[in-house]
N, C-alpha and C positions, 0 to 999 in steps of 0.2 A: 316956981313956974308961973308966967304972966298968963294969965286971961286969954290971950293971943295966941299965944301957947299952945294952949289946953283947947282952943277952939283950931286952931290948924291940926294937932295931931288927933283931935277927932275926926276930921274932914278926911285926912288921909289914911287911917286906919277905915274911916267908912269906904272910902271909893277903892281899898287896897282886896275890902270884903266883899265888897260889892258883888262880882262874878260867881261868887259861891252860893250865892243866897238865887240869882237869877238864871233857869235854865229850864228849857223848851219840855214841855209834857213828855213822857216818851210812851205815853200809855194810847193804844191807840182805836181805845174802843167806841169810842162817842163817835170816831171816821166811820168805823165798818161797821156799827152797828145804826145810824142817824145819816150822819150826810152822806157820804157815797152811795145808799139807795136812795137820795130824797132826789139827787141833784143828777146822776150820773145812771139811774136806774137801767138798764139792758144795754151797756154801752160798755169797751171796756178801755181801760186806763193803762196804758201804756208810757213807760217813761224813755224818753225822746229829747234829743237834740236837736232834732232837725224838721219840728214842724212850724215854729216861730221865727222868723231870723230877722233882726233889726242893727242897722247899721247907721252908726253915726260917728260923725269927727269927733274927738278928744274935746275941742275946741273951737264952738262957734267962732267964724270970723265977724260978725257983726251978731253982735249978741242978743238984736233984736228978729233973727232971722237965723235958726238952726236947719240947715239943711239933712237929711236922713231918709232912708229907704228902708220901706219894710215889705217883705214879700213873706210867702206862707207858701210852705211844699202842699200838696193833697192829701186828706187821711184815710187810710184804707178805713172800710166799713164794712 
């Protein structure tokens, strides 16, 4: 087995591994015990579809000039 070889099926046995090794905390104490009272203190966190809405083309037609509209519902308090 050439050099080449042995340096491609590292590469791909790496990036094949890769997923395994890499995944999101799921532990979620440092939120509820640190930031959600630092940042969101007496407020409460509702999960929602429908308070950000932004609209944009697939594809600017002049790619120096993206046309888009963003509008915001109201949030109950």
């Amino acid at each position: 087995m050439t050099i080449r070889a042995k340096l491609f099926t590292a590469l791909l046995m790496a990036l094949l591994l890769l997923p395994a090794f890499v995944h999101a905390e799921e532990d979620e104490t440092e939120w509820n015990n640190t930031l959600k009272n630092q940042y969101f203190a007496g407020k409460s966190i509702e999960e929602s579809n429908n308070i950000i809405e932004l609209d944009a083309p697939i594809r600017a037609e002049d790619p120096a000039f993206a046309a888009r509209q963003e509008s915001s519902s109201p949030q109950k308090r």
